[in-house]
Backbone of each chain as ProteinMPNN parsed JSONL, in Angstrom:
{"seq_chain_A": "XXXXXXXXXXXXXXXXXXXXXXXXXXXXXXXXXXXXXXXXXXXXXXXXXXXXXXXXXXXXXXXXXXXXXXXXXXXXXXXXXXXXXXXXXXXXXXXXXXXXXXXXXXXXXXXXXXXXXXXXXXXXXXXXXXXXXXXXXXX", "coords_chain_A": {"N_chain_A": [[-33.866, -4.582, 10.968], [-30.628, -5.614, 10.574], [-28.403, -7.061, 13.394], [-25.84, -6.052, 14.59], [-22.793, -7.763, 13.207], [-19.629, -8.741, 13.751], [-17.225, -8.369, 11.6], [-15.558, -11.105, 10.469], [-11.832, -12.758, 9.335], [-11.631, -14.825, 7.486], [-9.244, -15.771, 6.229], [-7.348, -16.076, 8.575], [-5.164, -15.653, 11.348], [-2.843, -13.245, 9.983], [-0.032, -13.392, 10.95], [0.132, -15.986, 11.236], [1.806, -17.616, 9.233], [1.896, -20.245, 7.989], [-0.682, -20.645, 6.695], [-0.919, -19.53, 4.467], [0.748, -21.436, 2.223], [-1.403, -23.029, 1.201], [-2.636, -21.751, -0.171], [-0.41, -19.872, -1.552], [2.739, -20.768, -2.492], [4.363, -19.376, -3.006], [4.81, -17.056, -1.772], [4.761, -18.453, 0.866], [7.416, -19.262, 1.043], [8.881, -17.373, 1.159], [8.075, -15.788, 3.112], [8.59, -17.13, 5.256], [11.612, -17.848, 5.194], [12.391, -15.034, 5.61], [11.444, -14.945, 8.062], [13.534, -16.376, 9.621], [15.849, -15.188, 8.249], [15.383, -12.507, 9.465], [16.213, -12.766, 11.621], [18.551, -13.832, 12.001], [19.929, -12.28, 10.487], [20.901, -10.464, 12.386], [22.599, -11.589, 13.691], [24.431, -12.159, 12.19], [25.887, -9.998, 10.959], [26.54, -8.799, 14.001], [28.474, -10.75, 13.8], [30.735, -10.513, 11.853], [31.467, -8.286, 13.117], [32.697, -8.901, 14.909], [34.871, -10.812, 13.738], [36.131, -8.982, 12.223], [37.463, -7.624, 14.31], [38.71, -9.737, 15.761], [40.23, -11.432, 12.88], [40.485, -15.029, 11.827], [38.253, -16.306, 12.211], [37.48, -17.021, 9.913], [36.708, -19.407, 8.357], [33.695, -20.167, 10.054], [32.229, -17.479, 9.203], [32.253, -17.543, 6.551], [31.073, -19.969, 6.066], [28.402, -19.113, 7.432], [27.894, -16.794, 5.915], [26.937, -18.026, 3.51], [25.218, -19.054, 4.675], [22.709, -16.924, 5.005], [23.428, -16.055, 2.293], [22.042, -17.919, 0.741], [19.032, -17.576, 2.469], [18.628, -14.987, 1.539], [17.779, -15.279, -1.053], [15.027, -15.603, -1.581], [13.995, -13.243, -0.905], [15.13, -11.845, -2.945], [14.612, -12.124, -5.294], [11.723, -11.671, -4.691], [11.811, -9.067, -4.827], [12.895, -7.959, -7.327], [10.888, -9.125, -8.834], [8.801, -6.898, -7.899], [10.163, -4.857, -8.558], [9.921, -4.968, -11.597], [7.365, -5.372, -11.517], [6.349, -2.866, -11.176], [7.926, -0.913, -12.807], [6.993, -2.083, -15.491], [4.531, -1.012, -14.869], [2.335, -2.987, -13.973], [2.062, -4.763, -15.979], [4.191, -6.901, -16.249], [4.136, -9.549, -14.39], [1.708, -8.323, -13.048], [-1.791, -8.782, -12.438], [-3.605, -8.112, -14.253], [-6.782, -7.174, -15.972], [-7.975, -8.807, -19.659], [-8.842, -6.763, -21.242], [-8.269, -4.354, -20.419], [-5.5, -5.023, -19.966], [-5.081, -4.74, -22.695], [-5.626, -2.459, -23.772], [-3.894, -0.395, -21.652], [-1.324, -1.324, -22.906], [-1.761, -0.337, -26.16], [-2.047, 2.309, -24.912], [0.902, 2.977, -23.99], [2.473, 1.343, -25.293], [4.086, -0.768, -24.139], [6.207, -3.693, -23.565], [6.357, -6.361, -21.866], [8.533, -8.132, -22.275], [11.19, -7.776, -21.181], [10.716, -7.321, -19.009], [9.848, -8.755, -17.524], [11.554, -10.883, -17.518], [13.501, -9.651, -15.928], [13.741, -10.985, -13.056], [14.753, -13.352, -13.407], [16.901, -12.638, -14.269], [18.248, -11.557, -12.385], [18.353, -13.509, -10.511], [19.824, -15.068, -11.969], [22.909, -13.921, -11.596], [22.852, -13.632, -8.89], [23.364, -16.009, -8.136], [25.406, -17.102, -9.579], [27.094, -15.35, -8.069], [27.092, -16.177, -5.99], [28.065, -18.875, -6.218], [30.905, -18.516, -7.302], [31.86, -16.753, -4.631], [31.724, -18.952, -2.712], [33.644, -20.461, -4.367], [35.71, -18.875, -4.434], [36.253, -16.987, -2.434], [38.434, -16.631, 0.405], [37.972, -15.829, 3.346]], "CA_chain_A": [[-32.447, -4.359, 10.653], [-29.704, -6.778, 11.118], [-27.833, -7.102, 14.233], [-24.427, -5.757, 13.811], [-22.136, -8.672, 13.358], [-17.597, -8.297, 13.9], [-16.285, -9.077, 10.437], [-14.191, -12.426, 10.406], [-11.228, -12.867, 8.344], [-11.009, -16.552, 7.281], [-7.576, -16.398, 6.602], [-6.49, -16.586, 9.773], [-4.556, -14.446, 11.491], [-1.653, -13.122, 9.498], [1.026, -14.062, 11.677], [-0.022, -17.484, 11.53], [2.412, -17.793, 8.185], [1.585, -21.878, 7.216], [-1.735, -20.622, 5.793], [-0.2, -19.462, 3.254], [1.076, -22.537, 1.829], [-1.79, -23.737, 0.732], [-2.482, -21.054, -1.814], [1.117, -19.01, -2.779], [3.606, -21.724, -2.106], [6.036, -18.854, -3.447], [4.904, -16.162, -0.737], [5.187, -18.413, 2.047], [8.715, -19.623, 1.322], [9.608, -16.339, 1.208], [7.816, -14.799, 4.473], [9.53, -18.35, 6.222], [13.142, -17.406, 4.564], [12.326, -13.707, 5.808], [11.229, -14.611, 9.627], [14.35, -16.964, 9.744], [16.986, -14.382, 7.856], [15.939, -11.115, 10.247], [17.148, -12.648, 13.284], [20.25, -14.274, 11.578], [20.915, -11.392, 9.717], [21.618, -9.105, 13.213], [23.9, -12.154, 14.234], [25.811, -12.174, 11.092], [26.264, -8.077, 11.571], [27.896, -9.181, 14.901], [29.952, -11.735, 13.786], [31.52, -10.009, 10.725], [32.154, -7.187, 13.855], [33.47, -9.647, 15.857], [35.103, -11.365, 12.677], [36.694, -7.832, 11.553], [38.447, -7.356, 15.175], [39.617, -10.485, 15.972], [40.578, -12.605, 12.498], [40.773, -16.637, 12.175], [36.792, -17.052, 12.623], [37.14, -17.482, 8.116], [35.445, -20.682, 8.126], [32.195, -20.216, 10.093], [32.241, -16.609, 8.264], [31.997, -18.205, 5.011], [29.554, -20.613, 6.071], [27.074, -18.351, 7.763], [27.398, -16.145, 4.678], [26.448, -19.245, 2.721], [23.585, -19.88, 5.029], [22.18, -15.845, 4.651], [23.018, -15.733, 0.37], [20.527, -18.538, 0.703], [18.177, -16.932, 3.075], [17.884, -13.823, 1.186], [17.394, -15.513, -2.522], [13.58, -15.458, -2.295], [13.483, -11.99, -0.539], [15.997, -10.756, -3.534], [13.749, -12.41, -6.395], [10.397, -10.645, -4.673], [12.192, -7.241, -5.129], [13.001, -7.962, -8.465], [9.538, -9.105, -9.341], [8.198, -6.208, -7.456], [10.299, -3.726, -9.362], [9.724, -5.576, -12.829], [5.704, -4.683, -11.81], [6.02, -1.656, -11.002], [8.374, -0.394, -14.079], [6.397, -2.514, -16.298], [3.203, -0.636, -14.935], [1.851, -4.092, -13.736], [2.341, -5.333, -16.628], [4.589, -7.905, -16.004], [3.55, -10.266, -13.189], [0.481, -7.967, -12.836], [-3.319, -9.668, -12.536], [-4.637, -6.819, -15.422], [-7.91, -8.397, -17.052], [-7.187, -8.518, -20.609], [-9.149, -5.896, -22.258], [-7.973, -3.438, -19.448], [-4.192, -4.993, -20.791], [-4.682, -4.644, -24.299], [-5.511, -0.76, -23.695], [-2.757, -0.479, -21.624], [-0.403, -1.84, -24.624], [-1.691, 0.512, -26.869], [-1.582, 3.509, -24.244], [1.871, 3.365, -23.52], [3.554, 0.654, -26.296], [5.025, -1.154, -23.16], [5.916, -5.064, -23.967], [6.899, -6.985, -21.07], [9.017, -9.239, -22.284], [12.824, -7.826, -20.655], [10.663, -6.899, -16.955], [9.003, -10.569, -17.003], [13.088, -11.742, -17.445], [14.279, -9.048, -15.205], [13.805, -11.608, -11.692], [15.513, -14.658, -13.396], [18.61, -12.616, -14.292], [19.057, -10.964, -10.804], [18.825, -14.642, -9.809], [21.529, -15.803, -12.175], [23.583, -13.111, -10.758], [22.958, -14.13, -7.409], [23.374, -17.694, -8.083], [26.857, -17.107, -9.909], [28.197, -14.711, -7.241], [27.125, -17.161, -4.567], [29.351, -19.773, -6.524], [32.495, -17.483, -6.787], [32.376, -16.502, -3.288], [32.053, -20.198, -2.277], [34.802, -21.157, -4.475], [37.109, -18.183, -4.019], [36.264, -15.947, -0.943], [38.789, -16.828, 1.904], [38.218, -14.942, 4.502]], "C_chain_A": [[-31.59, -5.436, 11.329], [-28.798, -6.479, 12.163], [-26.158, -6.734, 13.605], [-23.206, -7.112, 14.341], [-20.391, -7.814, 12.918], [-17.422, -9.428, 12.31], [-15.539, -10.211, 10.992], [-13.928, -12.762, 9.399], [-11.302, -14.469, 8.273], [-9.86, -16.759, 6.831], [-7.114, -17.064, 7.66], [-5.996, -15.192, 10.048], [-3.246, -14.665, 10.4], [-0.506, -13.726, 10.129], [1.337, -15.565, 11.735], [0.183, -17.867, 9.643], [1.832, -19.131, 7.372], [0.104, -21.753, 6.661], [-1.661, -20.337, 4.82], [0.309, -20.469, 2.355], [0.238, -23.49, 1.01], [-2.65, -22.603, -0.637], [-1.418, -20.242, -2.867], [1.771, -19.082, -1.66], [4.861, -20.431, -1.548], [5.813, -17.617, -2.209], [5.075, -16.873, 0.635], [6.381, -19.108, 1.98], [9.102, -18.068, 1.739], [8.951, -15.343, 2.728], [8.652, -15.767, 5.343], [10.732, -17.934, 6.261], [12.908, -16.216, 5.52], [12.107, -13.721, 7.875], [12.227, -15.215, 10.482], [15.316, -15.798, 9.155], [17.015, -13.347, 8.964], [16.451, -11.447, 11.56], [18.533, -12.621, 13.221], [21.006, -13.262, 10.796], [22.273, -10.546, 10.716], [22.603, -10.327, 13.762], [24.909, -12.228, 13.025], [26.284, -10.754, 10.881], [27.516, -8.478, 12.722], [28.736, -9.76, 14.481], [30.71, -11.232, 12.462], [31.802, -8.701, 11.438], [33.158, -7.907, 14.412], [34.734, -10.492, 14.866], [36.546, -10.001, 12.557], [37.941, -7.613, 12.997], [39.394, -8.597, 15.376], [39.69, -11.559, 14.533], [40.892, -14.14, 13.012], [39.773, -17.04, 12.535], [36.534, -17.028, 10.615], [35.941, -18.037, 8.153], [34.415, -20.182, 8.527], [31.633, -18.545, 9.78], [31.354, -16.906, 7.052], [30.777, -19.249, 5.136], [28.45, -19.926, 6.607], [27.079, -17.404, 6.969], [27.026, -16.896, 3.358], [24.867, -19.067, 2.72], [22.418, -18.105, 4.709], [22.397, -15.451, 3.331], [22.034, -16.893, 0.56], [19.127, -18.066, 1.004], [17.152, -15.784, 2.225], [17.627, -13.884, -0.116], [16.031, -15.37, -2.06], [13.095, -13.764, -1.772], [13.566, -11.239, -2.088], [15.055, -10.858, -5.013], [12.544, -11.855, -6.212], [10.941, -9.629, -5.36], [12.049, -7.402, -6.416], [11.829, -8.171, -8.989], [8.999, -8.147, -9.181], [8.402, -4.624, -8.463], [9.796, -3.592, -10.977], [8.083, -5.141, -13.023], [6.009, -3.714, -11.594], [6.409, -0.706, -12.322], [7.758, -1.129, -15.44], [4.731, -1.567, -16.463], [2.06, -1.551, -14.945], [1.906, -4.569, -14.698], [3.213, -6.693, -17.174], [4.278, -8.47, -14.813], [2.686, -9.479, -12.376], [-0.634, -8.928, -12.96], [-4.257, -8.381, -13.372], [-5.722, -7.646, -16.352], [-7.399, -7.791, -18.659], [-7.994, -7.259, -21.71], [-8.244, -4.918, -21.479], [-5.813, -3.687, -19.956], [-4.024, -4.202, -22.104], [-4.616, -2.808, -23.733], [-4.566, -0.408, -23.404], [-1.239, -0.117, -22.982], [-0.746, -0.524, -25.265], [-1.133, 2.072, -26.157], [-0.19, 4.118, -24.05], [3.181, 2.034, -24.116], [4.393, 0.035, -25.221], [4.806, -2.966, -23.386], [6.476, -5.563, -22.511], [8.019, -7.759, -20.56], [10.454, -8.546, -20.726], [11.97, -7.675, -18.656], [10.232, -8.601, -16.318], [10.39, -11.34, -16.818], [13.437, -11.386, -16.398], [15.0, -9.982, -13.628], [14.641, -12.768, -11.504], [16.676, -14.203, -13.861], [19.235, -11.987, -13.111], [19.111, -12.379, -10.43], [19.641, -15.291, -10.244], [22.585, -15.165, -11.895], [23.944, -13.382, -9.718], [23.437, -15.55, -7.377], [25.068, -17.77, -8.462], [27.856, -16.176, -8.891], [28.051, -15.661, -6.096], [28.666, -18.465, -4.887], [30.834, -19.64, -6.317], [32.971, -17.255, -5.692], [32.38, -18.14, -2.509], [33.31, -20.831, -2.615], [36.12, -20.236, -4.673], [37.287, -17.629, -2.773], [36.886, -17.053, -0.12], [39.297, -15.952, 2.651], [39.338, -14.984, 5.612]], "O_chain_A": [[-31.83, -5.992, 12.4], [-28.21, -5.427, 11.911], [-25.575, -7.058, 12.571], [-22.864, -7.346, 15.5], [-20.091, -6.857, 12.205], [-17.479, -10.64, 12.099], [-14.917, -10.079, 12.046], [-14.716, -13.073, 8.506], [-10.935, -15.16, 9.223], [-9.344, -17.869, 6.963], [-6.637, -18.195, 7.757], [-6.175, -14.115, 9.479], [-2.756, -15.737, 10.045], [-0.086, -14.75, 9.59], [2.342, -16.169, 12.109], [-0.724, -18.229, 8.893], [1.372, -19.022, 6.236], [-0.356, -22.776, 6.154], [-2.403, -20.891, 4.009], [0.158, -19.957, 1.246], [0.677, -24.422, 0.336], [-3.073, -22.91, -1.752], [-1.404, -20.024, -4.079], [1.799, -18.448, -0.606], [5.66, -20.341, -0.616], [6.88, -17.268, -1.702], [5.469, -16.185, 1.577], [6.556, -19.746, 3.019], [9.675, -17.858, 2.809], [9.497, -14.332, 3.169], [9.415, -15.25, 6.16], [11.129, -17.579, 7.371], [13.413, -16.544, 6.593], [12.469, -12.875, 8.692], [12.23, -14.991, 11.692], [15.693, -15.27, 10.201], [18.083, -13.074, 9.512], [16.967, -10.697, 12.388], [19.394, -11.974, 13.816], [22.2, -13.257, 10.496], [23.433, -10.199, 10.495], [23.559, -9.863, 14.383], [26.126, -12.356, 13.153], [27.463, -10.702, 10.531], [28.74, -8.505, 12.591], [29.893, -9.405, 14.703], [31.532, -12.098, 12.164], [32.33, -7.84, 10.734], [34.344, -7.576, 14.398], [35.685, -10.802, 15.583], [37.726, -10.241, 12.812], [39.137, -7.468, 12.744], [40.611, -8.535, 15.204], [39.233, -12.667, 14.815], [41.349, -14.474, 14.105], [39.808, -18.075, 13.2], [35.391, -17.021, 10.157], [34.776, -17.649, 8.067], [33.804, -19.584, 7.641], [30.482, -18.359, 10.175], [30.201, -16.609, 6.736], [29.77, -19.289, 4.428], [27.377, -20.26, 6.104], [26.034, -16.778, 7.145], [26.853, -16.313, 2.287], [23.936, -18.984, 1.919], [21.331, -18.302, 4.165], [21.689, -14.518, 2.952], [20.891, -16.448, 0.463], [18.208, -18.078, 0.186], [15.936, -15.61, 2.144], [17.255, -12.84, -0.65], [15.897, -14.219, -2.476], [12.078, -13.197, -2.173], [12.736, -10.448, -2.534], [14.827, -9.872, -5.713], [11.988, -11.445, -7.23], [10.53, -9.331, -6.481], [10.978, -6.976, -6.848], [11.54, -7.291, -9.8], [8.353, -7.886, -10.196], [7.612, -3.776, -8.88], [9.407, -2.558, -11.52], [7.556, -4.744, -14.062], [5.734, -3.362, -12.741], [5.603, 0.062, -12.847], [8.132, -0.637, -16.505], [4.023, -1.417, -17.459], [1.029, -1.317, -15.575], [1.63, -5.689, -14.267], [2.986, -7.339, -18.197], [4.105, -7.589, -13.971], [2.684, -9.679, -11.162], [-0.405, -9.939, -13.624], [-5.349, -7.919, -13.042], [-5.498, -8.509, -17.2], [-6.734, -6.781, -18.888], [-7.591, -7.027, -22.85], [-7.238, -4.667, -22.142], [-5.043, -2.756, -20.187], [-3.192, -3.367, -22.458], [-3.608, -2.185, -23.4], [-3.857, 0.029, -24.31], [-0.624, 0.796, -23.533], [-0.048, 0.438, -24.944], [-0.22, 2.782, -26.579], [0.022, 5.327, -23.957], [4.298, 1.821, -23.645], [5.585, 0.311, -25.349], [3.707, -3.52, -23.394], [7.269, -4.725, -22.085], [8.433, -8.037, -19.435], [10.446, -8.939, -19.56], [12.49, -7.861, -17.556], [10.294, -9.233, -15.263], [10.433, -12.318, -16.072], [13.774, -12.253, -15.592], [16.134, -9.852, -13.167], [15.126, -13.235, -10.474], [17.597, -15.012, -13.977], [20.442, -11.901, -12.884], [20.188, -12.585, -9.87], [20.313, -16.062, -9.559], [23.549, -15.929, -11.916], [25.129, -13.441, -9.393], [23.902, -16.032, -6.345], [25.867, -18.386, -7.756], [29.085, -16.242, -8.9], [28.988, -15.838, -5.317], [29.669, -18.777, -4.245], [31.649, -20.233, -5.611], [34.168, -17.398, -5.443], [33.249, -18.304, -1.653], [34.007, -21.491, -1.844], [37.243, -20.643, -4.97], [38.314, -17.754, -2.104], [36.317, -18.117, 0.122], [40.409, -15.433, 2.751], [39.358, -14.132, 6.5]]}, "seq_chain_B": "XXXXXXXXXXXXXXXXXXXXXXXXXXXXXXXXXXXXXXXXXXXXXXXXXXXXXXXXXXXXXXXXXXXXXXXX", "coords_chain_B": {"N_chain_B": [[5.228, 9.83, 8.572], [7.197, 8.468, 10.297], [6.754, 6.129, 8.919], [7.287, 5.993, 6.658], [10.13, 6.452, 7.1], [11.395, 3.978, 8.364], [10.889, 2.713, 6.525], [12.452, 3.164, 4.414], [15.084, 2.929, 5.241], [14.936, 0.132, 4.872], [14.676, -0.754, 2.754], [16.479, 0.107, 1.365], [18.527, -1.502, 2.237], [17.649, -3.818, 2.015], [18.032, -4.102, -0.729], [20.743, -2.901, -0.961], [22.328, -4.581, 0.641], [22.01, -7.667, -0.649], [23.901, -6.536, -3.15], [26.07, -5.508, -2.343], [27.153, -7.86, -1.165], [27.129, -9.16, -3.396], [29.114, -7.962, -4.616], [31.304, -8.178, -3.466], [31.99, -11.021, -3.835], [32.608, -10.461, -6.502], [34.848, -8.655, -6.525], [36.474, -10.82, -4.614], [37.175, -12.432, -6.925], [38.551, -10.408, -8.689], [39.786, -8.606, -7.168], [41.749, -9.399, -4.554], [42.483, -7.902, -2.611], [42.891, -7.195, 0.969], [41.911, -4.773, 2.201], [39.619, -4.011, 0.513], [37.981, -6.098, 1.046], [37.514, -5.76, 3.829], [36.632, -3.257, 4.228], [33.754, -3.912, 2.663], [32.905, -5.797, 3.909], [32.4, -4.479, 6.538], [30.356, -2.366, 5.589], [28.215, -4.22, 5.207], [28.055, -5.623, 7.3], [26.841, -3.503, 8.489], [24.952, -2.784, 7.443], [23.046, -5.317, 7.314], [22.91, -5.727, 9.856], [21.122, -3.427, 10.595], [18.731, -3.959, 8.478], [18.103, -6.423, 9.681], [17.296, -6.044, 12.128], [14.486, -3.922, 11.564], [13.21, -5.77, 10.253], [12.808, -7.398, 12.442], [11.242, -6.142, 13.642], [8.998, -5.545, 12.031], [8.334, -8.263, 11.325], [7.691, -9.43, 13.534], [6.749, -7.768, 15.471], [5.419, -4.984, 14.664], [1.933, -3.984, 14.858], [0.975, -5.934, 16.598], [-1.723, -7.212, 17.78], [-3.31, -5.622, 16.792], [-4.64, -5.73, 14.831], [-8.143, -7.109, 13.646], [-7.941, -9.558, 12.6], [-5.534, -10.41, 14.206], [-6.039, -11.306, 16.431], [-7.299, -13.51, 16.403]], "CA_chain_B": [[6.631, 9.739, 8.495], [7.396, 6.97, 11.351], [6.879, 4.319, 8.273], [8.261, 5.638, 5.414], [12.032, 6.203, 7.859], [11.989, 2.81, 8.537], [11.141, 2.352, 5.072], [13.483, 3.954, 3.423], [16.147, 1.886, 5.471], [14.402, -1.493, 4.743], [14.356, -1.259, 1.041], [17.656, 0.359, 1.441], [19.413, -2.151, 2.971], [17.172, -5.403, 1.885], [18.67, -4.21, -2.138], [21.922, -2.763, -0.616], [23.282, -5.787, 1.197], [22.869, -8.251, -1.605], [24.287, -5.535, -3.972], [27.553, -5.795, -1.685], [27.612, -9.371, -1.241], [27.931, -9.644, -5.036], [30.316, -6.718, -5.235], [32.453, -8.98, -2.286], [32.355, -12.065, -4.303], [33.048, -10.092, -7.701], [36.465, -8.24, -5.675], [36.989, -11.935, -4.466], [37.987, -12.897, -8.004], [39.218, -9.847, -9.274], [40.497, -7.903, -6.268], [41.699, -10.135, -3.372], [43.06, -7.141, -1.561], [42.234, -7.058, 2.233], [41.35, -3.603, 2.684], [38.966, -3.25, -0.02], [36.986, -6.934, 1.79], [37.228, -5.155, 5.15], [35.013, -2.155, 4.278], [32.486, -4.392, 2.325], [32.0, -6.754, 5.275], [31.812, -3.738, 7.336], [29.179, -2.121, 5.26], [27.49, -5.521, 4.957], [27.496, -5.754, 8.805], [25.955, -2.539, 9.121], [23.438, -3.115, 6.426], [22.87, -6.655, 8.21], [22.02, -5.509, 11.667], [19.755, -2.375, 10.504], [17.788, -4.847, 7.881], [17.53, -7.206, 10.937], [16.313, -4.96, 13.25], [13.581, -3.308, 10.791], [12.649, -7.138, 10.204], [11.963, -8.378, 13.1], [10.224, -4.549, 13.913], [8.473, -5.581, 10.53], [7.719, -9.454, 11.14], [7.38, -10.14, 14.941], [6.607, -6.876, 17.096], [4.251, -3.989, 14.584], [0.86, -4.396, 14.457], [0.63, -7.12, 17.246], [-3.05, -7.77, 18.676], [-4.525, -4.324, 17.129], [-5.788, -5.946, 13.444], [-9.129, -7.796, 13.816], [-7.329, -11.107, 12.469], [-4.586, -10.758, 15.041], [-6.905, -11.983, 17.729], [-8.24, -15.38, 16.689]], "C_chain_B": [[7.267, 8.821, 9.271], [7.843, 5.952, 10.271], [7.386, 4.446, 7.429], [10.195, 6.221, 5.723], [12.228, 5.28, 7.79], [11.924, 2.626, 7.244], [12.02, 2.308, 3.919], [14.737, 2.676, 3.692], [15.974, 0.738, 5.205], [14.739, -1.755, 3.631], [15.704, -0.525, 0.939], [19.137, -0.84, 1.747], [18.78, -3.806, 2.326], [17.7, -5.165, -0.247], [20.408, -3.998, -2.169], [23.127, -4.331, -0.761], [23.521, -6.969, -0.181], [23.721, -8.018, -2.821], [25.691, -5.734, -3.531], [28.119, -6.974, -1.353], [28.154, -9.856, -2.388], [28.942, -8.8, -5.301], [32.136, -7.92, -4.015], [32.658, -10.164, -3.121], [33.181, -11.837, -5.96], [34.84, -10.267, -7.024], [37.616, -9.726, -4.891], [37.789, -12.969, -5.708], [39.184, -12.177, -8.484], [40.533, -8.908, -8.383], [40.78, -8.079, -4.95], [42.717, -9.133, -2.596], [42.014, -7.018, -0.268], [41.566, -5.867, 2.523], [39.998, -3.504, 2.016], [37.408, -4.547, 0.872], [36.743, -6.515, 3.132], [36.281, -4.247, 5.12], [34.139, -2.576, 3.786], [31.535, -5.25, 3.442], [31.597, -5.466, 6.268], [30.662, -2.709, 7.055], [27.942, -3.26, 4.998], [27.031, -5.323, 6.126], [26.875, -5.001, 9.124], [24.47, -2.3, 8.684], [22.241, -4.102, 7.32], [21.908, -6.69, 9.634], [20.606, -4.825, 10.943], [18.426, -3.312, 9.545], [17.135, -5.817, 9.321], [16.578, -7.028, 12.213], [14.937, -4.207, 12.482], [12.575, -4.809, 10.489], [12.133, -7.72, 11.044], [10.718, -7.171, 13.77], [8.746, -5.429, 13.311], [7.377, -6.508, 11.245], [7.267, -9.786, 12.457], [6.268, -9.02, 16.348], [5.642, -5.715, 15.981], [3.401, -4.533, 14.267], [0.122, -5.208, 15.412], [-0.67, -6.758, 17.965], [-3.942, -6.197, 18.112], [-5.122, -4.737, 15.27], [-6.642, -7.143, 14.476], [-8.677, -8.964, 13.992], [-6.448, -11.439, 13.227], [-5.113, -11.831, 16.096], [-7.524, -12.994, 17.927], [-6.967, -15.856, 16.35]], "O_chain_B": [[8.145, 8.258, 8.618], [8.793, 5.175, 10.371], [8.054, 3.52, 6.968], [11.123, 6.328, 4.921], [13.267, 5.042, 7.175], [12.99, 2.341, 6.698], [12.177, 1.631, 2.903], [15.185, 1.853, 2.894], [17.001, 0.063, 5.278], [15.118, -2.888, 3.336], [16.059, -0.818, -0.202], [20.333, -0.803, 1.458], [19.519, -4.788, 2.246], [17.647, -6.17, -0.956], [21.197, -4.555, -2.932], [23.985, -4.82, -1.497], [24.615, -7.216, -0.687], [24.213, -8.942, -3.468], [26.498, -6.133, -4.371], [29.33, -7.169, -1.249], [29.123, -10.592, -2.569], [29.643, -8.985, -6.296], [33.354, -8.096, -4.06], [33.865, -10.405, -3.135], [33.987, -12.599, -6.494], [35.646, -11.197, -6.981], [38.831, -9.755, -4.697], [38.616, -13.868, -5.554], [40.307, -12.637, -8.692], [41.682, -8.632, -8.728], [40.339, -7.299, -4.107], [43.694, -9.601, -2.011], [40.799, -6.826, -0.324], [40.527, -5.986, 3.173], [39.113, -2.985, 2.695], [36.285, -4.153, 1.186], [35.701, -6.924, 3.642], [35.251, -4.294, 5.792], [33.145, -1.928, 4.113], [30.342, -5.365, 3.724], [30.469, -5.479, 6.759], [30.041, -2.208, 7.992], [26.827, -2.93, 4.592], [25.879, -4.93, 6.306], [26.114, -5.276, 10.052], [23.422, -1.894, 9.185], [21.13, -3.828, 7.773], [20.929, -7.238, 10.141], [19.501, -5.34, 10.768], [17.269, -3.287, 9.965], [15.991, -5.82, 9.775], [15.681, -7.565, 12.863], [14.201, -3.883, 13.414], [11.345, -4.787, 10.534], [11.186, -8.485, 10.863], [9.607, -7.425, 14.235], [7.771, -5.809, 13.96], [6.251, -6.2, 11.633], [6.301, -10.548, 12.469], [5.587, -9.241, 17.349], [4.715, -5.396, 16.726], [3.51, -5.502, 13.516], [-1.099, -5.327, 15.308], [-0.561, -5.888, 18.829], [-4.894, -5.706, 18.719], [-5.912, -4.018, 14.659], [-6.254, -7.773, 15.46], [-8.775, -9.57, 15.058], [-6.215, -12.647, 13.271], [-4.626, -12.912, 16.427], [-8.1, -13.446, 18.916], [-6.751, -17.067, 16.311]]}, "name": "protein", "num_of_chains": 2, "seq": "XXXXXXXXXXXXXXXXXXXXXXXXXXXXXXXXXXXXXXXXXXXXXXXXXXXXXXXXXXXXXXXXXXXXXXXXXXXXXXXXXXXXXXXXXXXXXXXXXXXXXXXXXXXXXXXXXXXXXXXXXXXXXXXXXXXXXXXXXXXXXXXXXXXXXXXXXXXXXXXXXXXXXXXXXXXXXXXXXXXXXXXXXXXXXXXXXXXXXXXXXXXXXXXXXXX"}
């Protein structure tokens, strides 16, 4: 009988994010964005407290809500993908082999197309309110 | 129950906040009254922190050194 050997992950450890990068580009922008936004988020909390009591901090307001609608575009496009699979029934940006699809399809007449859109119109959303508040919001 | 509290607030607050950011930039065209941008930033800010705090819970501090892969 074989000696009992300790599993090893060849990932890596998790934590150690830049491994990622070299197979899903799009998950490690978005864990990077995500380990950079949660710190900056709890300082932009404060400073829109600190903001709210004492007015005349506008400007770096408006720009550190610049720099966090940036931040949180690839979090806000997961969700949306995430929900788009889930209400699709993996079906949209699911990995379903394709007989196991087709059945699917028939089972429950579900097409994909509007959940496979759903992520690029929350991001023209996001993209056009970012604009607006850049070129109207003064705080 | 521990994970799906924080949970609740995570996915609460990580659909919330940009939900109110766009509702702040909408009210910035249509409704540049002060009062109504004072309670959005102040539900923003509160969103803001608690997302932040659940995040770095999330990304920096659960889990540390007790998966297998933590340790190499």
């Amino acid at each position: 009988m074989p000696a009992h050997r300790k599993p090893r992950d060849f990932r890596g450890p998790q934590a150690r994010i830049g491994r990622l990068a070299r197979f899903h580009v799009e998950g490690f922008v978005h864990v990077l964005a995500y380990r950079i936004m949660v710190i900056l988020t709890i300082l932009y909390g404060i400073f829109i407290v600190i903001y709210l009591a004492a007015p005349g901090l506008g400007a770096p307001l408006k720009i550190l809500t610049g720099i966090v609608w940036v931040l949180w575009t690839p979090q806000l496009f997961e969700v949306a993908k995430g929900l788009a699979l889930a209400w699709s029934r993996g079906m949209a940006y699911g990995k379903l082999n394709p007989e196991f699809a087709h059945l699917y399809r028939k089972r429950y007449n579900k097409k994909p197309g509007l959940f496979l859109a759903l992520p690029w119109l929350v991001l023209a959303v996001w993209a056009a309110g970012f604009i607006v508040l850049m070129a109207r919001w003064q705080p | 129950m521990k994970a799906s509290f924080f949970m609740f607030f995570n996915y609460l607050t990580m659909m919330g906040v940009p939900v109110l950011l766009v509702v702040l930039a909408a009210c910035s065209l249509l409704v540049p009254a002060r009062g109504v941008q004072t309670v959005l930033l102040a539900l923003i800010a509160a969103g803001a922190v608690v997302y932040g705090a659940i995040g770095i819970r999330e990304a920096y501090v659960h889990g540390r050194g007790k998966h297998e892969s933590a340790r190499r």
